[in-house]
N, C-alpha and C positions, 0 to 999 in steps of 0.2 A: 441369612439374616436379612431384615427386610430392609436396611440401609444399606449394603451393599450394591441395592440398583441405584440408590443413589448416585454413589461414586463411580460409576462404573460410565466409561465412555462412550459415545451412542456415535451410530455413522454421522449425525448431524452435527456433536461437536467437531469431530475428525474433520469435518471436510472446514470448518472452519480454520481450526491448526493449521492448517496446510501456510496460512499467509501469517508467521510468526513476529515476521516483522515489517517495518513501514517503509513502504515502498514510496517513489518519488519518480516525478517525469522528467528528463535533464533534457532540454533542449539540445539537438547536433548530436544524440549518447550515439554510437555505433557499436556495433558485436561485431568483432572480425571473423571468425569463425575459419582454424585451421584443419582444412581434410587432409586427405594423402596425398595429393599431389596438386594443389590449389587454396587458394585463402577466398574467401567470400565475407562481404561486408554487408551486414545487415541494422536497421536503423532498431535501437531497442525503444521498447514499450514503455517499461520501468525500469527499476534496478533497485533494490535492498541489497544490505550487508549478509544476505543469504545465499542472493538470486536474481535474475533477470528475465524480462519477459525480452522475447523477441519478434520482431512484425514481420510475419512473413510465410507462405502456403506451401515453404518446398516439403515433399513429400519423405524427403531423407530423412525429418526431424522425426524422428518412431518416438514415445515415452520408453524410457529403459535404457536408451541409449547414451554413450558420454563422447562429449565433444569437446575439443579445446577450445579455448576464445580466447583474446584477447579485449579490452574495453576500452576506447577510444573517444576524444573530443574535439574538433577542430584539427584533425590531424597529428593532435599530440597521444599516446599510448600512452593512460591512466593506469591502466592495472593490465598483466603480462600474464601467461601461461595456467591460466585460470583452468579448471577442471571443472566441465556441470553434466548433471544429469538430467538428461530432458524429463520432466514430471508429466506434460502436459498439451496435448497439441492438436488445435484445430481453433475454428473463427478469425483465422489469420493470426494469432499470437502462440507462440512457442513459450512454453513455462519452463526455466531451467534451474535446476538447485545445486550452486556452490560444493564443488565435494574436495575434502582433505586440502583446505585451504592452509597456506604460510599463514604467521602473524602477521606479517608485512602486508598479504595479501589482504586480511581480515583490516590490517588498519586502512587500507588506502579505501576499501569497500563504504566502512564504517564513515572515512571520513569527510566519503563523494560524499554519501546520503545526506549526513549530519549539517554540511557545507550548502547543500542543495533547501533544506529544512530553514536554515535560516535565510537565505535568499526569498523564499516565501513566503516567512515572515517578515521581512522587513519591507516587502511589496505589500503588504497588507494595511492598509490604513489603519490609524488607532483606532477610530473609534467604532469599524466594522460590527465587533460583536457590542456593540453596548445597547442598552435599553432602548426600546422606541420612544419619539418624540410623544411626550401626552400629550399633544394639542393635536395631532393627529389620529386621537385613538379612540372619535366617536363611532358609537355601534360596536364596540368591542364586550367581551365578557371581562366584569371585575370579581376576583375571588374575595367572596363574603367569609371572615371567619365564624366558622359554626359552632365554634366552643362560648361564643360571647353571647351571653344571658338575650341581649334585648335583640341579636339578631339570628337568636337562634331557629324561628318561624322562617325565617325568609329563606333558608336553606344557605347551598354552600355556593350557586353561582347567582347574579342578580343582571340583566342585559342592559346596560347605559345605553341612550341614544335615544 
């Protein structure tokens, strides 16, 4: 049926899927990263309630592979015996995806980010996204409405300045 390609997923949505959820940079985040016989600390990239990015060229991070970690701040261990799957690895950042996660583990995740989310807003000035100064806005385009009778000639944009 000819809607069916419609619906149908293309490699270009997929690779967008990949980042389901909103990631956030936490100043100080650390991956401790548990092998076999040694722990290794690495500074993270980002961190979603999915997943982690991690900074760093060692060659042991393969995609496919699953690693323990822990996630750490200032010394203190935020979240504990974490399960990821490496997704993703080269330009110096390690992609890793959260696997067979606790509820515990999902809330403390959920509740870095979410914690982290507001810290960024509230460094945000109010009035950041609001409208420009009109006293600053000669030479700008003004939107003419073209549905209106007497300006209907003059089209939809008109150049001030």
């Amino acid at each position: 049926m000819i809607f069916d390609s419609l619906f149908k997923k293309t490699e270009k949505s997929e690779a967008k899927d990949r980042r389901r959820a909103y990631r956030v940079h936490i100043k100080d985040l650390q991956v401790v990263v548990h092998g076999q016989s040694a722990t290794f600390s690495f500074t993270a990239k980002d961190v979603s309630a999915l997943g982690v990015g991690v900074l760093t060229n060692a060659k042991a991070f393969q995609p496919g592979i699953l690693i323990r970690l822990d996630i750490k701040q200032g010394g203190k261990i935020l979240a504990t015996g974490l399960t990821a799957k490496v997704v993703r690895a080269g330009g110096g950042v390690v992609g890793c995806q959260f696997q067979d996660m606790t509820k515990v583990q999902e809330t403390i995740l959920h509740t870095l980010v979410l914690e982290e989310q507001k810290r960024q807003a509230a460094r945000r000035k109010p009035g950041d996204a609001c409208a420009p100064d009109p006293e600053n806005m000669e030479g700008s385009l003004t939107f003419v409405d073209p549905w209106s009778e007497a300006k209907k000639k003059k089209g939809f944009f008109r150049w001030k300045g």
